[in-house]
mmCIF file of the N, C-alpha and C atoms, coordinates in Angstrom:
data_MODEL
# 
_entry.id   MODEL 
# 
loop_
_atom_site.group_PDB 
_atom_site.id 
_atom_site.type_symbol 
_atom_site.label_atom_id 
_atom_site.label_alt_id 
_atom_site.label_comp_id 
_atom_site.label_asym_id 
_atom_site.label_entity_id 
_atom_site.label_seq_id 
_atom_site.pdbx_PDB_ins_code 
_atom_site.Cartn_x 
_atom_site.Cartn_y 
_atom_site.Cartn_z 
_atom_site.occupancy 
_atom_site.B_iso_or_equiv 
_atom_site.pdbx_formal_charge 
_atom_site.auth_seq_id 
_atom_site.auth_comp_id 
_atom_site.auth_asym_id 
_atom_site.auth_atom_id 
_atom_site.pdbx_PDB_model_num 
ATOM 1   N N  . UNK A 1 1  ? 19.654  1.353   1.667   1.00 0.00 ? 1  UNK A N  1 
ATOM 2   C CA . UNK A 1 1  ? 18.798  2.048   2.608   1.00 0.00 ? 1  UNK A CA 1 
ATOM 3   C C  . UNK A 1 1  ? 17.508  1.253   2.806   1.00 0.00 ? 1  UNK A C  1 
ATOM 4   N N  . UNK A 1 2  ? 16.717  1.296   3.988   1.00 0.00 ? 2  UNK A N  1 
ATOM 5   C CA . UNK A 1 2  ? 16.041  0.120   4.180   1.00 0.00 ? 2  UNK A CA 1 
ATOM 6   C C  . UNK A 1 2  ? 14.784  1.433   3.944   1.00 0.00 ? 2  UNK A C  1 
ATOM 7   N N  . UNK A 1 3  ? 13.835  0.001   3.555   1.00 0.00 ? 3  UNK A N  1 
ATOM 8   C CA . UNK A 1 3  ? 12.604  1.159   2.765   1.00 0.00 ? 3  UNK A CA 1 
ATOM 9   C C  . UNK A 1 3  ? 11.505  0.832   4.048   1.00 0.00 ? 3  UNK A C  1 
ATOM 10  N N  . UNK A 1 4  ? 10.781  1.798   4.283   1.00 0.00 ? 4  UNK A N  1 
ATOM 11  C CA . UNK A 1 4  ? 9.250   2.084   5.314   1.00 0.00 ? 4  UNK A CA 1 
ATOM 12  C C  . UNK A 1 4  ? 8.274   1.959   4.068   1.00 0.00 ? 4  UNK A C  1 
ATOM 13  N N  . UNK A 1 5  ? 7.347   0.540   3.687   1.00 0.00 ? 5  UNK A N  1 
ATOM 14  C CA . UNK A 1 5  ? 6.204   0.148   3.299   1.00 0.00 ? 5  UNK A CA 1 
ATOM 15  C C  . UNK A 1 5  ? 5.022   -0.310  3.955   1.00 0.00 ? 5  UNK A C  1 
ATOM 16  N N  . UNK A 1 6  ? 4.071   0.970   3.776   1.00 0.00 ? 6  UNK A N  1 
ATOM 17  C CA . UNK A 1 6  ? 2.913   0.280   4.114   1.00 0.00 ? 6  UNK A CA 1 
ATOM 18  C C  . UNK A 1 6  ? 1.746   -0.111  3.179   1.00 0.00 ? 6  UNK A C  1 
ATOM 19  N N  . UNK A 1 7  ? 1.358   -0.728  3.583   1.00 0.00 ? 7  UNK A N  1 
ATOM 20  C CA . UNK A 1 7  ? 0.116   -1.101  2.511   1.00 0.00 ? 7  UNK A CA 1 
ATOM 21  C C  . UNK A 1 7  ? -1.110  -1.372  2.809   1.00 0.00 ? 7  UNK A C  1 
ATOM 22  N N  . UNK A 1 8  ? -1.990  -0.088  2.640   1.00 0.00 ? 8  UNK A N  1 
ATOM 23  C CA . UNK A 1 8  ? -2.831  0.094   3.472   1.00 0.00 ? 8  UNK A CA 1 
ATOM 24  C C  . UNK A 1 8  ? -5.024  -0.474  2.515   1.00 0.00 ? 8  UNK A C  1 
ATOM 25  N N  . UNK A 1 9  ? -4.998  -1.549  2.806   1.00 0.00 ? 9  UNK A N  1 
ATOM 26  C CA . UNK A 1 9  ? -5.817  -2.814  2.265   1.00 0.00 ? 9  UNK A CA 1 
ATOM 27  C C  . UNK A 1 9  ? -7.673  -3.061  2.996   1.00 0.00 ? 9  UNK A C  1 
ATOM 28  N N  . UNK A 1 10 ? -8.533  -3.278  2.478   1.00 0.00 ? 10 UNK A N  1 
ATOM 29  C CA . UNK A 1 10 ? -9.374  -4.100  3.126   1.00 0.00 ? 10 UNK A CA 1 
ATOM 30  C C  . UNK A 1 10 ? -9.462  -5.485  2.776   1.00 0.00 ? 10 UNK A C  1 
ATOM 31  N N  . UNK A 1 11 ? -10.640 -5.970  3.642   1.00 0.00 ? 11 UNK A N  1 
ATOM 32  C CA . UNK A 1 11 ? -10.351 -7.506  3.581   1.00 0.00 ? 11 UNK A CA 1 
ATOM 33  C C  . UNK A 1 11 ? -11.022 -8.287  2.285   1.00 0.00 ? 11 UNK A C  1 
ATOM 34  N N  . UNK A 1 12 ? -12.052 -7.658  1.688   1.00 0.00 ? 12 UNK A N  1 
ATOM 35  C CA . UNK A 1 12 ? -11.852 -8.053  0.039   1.00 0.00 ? 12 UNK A CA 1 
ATOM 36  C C  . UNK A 1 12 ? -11.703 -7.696  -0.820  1.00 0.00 ? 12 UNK A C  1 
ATOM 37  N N  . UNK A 1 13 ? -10.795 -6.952  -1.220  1.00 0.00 ? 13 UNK A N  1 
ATOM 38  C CA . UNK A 1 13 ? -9.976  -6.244  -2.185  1.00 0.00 ? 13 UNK A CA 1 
ATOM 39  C C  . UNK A 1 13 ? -8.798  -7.393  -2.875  1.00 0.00 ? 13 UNK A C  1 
ATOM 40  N N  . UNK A 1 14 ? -9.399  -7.640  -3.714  1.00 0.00 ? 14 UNK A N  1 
ATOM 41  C CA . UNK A 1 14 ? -8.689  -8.716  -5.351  1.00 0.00 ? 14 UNK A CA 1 
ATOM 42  C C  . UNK A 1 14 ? -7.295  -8.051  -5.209  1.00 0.00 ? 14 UNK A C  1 
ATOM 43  N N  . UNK A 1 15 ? -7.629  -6.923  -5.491  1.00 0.00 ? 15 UNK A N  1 
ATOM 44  C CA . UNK A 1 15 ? -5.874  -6.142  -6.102  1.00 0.00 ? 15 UNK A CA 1 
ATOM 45  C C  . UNK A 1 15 ? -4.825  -6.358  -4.378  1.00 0.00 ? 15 UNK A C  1 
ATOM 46  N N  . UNK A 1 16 ? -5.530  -6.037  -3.597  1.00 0.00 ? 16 UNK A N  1 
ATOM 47  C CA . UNK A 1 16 ? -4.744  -5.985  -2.147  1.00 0.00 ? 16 UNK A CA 1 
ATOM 48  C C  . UNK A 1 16 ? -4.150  -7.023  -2.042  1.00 0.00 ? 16 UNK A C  1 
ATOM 49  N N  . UNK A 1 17 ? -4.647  -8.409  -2.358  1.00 0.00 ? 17 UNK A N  1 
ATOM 50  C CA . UNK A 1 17 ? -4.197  -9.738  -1.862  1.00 0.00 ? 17 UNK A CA 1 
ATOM 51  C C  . UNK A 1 17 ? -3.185  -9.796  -3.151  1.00 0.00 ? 17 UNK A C  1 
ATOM 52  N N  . UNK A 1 18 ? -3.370  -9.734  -4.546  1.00 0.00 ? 18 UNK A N  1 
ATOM 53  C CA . UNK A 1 18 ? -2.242  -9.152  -5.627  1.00 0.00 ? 18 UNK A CA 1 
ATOM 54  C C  . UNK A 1 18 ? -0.879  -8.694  -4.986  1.00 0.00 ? 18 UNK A C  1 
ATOM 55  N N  . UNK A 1 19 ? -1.197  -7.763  -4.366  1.00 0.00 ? 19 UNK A N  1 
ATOM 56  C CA . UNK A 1 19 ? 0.014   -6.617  -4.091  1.00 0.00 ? 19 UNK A CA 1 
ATOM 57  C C  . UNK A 1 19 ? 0.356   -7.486  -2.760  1.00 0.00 ? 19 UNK A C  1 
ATOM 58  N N  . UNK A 1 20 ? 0.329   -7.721  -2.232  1.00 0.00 ? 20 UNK A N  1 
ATOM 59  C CA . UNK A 1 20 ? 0.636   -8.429  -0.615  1.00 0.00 ? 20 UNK A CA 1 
ATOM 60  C C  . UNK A 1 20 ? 1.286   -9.423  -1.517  1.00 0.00 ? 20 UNK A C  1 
ATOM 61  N N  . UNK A 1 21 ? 0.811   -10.391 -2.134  1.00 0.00 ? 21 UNK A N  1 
ATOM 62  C CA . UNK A 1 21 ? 1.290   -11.778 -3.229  1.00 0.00 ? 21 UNK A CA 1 
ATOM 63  C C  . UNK A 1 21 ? 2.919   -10.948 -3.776  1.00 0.00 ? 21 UNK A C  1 
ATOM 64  N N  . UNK A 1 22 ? 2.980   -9.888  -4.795  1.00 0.00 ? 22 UNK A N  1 
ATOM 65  C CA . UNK A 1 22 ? 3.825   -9.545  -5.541  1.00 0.00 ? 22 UNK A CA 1 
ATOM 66  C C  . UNK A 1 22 ? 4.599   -8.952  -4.319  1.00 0.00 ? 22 UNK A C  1 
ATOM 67  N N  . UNK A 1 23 ? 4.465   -8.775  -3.259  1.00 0.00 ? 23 UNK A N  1 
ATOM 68  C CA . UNK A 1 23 ? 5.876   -7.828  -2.216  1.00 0.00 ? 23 UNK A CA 1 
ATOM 69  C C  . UNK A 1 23 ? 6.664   -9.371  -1.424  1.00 0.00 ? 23 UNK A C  1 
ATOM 70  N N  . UNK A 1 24 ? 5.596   -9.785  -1.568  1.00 0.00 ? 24 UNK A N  1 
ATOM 71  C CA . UNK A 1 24 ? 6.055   -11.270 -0.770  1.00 0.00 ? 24 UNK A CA 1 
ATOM 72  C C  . UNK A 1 24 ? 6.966   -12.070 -1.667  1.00 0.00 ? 24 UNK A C  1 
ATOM 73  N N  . UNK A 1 25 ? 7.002   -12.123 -3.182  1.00 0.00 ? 25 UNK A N  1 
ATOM 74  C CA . UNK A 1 25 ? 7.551   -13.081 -3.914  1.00 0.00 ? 25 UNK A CA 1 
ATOM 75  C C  . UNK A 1 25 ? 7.806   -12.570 -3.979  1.00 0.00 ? 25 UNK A C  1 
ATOM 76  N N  . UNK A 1 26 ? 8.589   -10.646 -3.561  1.00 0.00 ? 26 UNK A N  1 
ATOM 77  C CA . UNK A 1 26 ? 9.994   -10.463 -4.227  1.00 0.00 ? 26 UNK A CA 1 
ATOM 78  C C  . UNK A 1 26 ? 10.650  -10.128 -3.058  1.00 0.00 ? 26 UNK A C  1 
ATOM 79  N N  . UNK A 1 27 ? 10.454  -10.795 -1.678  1.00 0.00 ? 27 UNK A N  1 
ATOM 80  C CA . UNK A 1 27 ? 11.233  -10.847 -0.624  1.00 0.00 ? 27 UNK A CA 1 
ATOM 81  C C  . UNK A 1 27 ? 11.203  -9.342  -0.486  1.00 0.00 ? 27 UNK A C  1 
ATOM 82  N N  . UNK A 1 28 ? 9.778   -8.389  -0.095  1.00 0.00 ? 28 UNK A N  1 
ATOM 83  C CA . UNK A 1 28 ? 10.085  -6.964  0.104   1.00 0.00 ? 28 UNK A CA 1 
ATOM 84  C C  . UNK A 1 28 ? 9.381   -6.903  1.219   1.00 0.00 ? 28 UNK A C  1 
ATOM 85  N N  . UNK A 1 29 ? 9.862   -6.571  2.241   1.00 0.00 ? 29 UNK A N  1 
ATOM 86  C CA . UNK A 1 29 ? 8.780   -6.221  3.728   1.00 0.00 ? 29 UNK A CA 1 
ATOM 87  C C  . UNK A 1 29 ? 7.856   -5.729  3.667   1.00 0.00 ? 29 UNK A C  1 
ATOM 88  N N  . UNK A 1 30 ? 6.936   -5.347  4.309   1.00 0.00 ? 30 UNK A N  1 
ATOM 89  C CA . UNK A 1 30 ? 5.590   -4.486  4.645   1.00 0.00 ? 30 UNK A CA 1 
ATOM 90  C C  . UNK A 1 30 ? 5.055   -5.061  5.915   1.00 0.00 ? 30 UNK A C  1 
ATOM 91  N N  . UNK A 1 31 ? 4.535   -3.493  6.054   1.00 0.00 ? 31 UNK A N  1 
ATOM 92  C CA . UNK A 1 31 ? 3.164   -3.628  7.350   1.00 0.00 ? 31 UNK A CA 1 
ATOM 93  C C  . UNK A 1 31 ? 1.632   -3.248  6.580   1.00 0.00 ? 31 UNK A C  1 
ATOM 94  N N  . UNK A 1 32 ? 1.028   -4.275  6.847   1.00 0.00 ? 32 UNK A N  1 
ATOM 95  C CA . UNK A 1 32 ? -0.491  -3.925  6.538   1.00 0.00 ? 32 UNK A CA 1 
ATOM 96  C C  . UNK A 1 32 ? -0.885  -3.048  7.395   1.00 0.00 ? 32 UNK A C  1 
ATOM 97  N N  . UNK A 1 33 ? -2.161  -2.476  6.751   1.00 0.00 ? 33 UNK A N  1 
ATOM 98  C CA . UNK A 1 33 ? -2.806  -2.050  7.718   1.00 0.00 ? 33 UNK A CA 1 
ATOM 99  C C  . UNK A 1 33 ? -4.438  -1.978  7.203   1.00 0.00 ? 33 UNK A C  1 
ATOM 100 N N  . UNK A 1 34 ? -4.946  -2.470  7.461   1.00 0.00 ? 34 UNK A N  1 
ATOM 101 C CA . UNK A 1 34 ? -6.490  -2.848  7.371   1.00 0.00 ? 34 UNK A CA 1 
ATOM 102 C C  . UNK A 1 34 ? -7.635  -1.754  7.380   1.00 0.00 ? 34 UNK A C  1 
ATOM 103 N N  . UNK A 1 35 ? -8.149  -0.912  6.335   1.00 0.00 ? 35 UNK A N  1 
ATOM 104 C CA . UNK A 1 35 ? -8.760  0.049   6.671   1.00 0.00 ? 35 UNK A CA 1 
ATOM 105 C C  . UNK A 1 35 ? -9.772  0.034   7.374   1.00 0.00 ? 35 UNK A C  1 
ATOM 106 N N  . UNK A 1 36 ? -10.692 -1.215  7.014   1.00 0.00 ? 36 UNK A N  1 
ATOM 107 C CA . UNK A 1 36 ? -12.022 -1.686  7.703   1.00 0.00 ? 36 UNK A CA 1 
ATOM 108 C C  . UNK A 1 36 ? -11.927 -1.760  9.013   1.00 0.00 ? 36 UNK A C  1 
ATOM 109 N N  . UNK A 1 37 ? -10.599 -2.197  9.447   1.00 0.00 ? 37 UNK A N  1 
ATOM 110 C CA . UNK A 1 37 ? -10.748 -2.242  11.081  1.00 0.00 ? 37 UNK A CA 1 
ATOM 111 C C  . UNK A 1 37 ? -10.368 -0.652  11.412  1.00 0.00 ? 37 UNK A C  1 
ATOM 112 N N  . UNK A 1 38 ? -9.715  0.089   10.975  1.00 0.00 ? 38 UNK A N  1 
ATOM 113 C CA . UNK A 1 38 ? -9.520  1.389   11.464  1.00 0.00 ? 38 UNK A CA 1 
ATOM 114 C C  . UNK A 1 38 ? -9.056  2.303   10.549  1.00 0.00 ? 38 UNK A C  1 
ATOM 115 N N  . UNK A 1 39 ? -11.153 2.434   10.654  1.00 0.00 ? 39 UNK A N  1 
ATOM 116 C CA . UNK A 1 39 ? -11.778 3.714   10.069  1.00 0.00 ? 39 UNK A CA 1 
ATOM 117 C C  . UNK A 1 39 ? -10.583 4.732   9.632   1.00 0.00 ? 39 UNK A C  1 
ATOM 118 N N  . UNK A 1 40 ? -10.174 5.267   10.924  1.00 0.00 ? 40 UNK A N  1 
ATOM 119 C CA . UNK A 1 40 ? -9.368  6.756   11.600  1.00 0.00 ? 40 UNK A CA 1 
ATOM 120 C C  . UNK A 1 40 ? -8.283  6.779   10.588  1.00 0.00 ? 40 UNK A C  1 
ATOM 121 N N  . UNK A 1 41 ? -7.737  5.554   10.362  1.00 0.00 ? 41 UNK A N  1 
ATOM 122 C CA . UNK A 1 41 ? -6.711  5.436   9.541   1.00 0.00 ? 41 UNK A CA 1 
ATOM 123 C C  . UNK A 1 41 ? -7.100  5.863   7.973   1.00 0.00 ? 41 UNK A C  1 
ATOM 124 N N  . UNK A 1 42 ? -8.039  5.179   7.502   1.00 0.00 ? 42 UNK A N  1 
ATOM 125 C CA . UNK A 1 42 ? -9.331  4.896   6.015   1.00 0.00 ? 42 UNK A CA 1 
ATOM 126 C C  . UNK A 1 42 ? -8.691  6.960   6.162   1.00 0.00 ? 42 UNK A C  1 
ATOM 127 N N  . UNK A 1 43 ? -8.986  7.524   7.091   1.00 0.00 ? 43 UNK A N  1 
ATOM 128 C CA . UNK A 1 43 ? -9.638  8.858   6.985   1.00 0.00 ? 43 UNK A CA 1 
ATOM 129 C C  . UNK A 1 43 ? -8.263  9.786   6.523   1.00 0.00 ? 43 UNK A C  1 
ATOM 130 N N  . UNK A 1 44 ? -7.365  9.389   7.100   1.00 0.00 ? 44 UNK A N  1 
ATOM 131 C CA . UNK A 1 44 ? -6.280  10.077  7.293   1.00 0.00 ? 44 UNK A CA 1 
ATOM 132 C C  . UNK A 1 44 ? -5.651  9.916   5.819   1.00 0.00 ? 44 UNK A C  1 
ATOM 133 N N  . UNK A 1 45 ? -5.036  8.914   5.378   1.00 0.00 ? 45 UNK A N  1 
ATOM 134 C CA . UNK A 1 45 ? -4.942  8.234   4.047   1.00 0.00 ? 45 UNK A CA 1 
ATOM 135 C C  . UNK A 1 45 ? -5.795  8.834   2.797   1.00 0.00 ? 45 UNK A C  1 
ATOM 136 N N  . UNK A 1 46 ? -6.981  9.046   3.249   1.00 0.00 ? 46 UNK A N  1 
ATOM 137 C CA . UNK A 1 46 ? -8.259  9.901   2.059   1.00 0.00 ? 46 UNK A CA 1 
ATOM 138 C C  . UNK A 1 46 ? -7.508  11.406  1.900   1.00 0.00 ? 46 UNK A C  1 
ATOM 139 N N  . UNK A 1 47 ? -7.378  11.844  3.259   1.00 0.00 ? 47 UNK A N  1 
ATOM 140 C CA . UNK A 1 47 ? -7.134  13.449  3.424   1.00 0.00 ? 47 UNK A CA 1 
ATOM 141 C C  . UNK A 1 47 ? -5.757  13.368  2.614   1.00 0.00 ? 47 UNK A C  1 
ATOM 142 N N  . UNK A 1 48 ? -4.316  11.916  2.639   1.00 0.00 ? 48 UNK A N  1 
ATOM 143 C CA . UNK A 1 48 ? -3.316  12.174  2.341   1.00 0.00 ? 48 UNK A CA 1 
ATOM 144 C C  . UNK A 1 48 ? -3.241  12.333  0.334   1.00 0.00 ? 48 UNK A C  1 
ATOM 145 N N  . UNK A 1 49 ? -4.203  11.380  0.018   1.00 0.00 ? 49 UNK A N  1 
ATOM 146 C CA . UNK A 1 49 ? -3.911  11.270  -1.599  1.00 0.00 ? 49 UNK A CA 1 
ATOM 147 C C  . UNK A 1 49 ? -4.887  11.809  -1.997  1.00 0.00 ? 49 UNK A C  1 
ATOM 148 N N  . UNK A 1 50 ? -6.229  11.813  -1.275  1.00 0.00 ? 50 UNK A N  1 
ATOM 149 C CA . UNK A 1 50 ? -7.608  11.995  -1.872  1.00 0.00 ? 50 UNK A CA 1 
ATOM 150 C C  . UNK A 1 50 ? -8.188  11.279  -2.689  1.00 0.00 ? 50 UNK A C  1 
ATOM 151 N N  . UNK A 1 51 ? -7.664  9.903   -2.338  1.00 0.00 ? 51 UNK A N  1 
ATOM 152 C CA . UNK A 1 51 ? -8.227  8.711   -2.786  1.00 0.00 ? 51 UNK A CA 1 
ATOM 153 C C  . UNK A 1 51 ? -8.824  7.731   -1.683  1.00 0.00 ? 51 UNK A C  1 
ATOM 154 N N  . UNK A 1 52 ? -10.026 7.045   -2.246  1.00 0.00 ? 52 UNK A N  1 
ATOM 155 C CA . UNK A 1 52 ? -10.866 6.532   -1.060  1.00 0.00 ? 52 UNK A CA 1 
ATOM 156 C C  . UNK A 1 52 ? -10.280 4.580   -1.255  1.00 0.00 ? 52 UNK A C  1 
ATOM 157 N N  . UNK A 1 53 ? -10.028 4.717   -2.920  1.00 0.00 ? 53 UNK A N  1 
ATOM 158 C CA . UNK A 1 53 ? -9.818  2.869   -3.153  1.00 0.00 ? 53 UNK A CA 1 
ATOM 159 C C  . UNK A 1 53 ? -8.884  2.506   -2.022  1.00 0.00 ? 53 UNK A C  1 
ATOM 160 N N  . UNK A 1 54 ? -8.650  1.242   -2.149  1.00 0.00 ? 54 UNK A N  1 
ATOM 161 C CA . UNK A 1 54 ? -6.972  0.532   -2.135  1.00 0.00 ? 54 UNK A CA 1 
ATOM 162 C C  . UNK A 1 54 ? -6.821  -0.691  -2.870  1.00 0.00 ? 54 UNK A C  1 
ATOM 163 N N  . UNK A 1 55 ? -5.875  -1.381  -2.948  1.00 0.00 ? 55 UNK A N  1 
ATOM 164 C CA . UNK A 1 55 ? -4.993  -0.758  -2.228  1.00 0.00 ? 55 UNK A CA 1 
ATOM 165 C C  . UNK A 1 55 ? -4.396  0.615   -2.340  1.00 0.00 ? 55 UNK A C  1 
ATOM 166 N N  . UNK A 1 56 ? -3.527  1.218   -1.324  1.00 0.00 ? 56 UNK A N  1 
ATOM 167 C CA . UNK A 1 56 ? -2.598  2.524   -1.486  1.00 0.00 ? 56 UNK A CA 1 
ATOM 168 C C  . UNK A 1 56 ? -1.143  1.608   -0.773  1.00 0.00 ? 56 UNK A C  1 
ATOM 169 N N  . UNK A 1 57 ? -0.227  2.323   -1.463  1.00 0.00 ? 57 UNK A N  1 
ATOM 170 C CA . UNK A 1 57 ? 0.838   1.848   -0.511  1.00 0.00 ? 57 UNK A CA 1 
ATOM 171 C C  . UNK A 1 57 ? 1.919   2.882   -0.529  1.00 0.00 ? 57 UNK A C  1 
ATOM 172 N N  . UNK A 1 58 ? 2.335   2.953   0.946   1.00 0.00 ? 58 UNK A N  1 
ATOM 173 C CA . UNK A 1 58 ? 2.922   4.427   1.027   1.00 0.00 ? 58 UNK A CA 1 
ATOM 174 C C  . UNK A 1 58 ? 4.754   3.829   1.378   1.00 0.00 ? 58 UNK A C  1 
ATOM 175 N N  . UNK A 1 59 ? 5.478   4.418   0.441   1.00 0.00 ? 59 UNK A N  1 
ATOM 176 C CA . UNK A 1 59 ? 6.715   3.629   0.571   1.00 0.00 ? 59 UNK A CA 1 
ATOM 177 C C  . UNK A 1 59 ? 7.752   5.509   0.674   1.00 0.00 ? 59 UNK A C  1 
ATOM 178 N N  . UNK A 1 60 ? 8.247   5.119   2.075   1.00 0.00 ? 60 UNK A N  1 
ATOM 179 C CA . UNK A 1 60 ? 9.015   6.470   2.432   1.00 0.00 ? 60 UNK A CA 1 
ATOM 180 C C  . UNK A 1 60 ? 8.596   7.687   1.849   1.00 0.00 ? 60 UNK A C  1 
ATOM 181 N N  . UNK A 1 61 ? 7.386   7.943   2.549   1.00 0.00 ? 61 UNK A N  1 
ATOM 182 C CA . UNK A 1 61 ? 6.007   9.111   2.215   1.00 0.00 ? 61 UNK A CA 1 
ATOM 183 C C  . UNK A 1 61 ? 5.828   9.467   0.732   1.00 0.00 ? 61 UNK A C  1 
ATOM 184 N N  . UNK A 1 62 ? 6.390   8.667   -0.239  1.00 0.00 ? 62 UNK A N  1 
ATOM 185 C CA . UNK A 1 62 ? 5.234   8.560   -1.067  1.00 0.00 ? 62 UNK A CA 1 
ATOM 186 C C  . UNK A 1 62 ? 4.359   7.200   -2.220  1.00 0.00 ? 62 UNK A C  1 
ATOM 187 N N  . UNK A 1 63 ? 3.630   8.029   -2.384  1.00 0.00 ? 63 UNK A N  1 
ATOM 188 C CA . UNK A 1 63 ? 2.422   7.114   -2.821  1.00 0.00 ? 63 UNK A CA 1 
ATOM 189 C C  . UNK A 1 63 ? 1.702   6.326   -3.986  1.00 0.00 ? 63 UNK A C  1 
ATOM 190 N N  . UNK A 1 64 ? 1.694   5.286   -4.090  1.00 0.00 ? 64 UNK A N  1 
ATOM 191 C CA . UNK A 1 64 ? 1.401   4.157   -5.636  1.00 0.00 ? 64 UNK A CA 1 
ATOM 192 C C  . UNK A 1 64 ? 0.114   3.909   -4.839  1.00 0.00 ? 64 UNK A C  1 
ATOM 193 N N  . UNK A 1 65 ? -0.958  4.168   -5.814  1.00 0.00 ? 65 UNK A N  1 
ATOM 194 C CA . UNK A 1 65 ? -2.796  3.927   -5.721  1.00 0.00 ? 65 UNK A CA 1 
ATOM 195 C C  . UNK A 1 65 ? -2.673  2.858   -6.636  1.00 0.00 ? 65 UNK A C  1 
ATOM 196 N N  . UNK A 1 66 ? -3.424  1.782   -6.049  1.00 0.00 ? 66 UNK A N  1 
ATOM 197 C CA . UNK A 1 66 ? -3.738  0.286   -6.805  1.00 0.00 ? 66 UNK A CA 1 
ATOM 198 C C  . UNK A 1 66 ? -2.888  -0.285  -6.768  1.00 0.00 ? 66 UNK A C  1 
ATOM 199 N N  . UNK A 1 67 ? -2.807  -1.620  -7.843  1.00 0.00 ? 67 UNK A N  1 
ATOM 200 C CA . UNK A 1 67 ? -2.321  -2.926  -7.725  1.00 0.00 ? 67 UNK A CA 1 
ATOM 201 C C  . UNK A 1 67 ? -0.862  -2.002  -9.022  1.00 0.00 ? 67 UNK A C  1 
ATOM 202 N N  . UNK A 1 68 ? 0.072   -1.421  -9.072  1.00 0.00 ? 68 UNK A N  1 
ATOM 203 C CA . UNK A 1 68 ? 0.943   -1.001  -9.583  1.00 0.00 ? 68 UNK A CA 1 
ATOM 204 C C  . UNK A 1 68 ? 2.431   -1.413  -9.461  1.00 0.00 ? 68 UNK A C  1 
ATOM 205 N N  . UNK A 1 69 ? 2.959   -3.003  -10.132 1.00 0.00 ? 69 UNK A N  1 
ATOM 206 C CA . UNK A 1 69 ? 4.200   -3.310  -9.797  1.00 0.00 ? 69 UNK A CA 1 
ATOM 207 C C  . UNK A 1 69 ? 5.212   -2.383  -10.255 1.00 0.00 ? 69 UNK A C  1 
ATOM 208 N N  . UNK A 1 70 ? 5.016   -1.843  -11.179 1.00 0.00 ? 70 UNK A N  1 
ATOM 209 C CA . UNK A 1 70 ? 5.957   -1.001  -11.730 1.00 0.00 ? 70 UNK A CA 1 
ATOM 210 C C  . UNK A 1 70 ? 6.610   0.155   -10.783 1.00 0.00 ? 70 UNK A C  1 
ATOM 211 N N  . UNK A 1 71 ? 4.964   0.750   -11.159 1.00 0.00 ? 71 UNK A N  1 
ATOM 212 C CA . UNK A 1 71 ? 5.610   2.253   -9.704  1.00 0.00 ? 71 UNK A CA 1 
ATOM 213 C C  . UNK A 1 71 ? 6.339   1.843   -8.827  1.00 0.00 ? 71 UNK A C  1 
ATOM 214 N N  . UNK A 1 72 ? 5.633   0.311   -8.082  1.00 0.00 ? 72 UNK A N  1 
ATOM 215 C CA . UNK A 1 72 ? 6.193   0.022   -6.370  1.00 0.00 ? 72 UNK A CA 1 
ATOM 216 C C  . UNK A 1 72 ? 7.716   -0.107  -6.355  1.00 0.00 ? 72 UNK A C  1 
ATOM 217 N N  . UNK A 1 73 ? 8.186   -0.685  -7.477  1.00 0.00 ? 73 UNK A N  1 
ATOM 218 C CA . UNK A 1 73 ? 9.447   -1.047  -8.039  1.00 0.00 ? 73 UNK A CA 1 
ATOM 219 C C  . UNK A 1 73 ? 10.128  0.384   -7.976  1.00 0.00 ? 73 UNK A C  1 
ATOM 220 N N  . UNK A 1 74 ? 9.911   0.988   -8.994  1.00 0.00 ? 74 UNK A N  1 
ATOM 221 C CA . UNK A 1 74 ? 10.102  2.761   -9.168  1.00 0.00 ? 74 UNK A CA 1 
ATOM 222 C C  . UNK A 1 74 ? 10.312  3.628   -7.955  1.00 0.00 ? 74 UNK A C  1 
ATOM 223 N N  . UNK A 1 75 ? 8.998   3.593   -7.330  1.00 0.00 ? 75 UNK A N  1 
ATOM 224 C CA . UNK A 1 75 ? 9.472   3.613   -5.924  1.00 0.00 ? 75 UNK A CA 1 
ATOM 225 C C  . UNK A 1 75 ? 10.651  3.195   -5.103  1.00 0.00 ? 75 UNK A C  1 
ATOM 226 N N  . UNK A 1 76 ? 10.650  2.114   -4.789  1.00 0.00 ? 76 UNK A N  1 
ATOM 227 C CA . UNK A 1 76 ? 11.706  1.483   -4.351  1.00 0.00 ? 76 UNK A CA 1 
ATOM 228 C C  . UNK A 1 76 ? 13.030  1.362   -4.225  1.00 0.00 ? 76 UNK A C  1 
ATOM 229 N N  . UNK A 1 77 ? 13.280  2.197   -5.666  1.00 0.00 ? 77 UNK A N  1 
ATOM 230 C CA . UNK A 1 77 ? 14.614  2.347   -6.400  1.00 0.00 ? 77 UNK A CA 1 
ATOM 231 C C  . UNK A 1 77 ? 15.088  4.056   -5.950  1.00 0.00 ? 77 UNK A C  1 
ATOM 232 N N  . UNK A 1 78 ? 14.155  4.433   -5.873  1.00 0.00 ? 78 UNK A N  1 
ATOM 233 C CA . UNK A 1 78 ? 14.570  6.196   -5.095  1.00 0.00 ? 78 UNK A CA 1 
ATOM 234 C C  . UNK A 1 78 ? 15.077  5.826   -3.358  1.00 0.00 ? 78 UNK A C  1 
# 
């Protein structure tokens, strides 16, 4: 089953460029999405986990906060 990952990042966030690095070397897709450029998004994402950090990455509606290979993996496997 093909997985819906997003990974929702600003532009200097250590752990974001981590997690973008670790989906890439294990040949796993994603769409970024940049909070800094859109706010609206930042807002929606807050209201969804009630978390303000990121990264967040939302893999078939649900949700791993931070740089977490394990979960994303865990995730992945449902």
């Amino acid at each position: 089953m093909e997985k819906n990952i997003t990974v929702y990042t600003t532009t200097q966030c250590p752990y974001c460029t981590m997690l973008k690095g670790f989906l890439s070397q294990n040949n796993i897709p994603f769409k970024e999405v940049n909070v800094e450029k859109d706010p609206i998004m930042m807002q929606k994402i807050v209201k969804q986990t009630g978390q303000m950090g990121v990264p967040q990455t939302e893999i078939n509606g649900k949700w791993v906060i931070g740089f977490d290979p394990e979960k994303i993996m865990d995730a992945l496997k449902q």
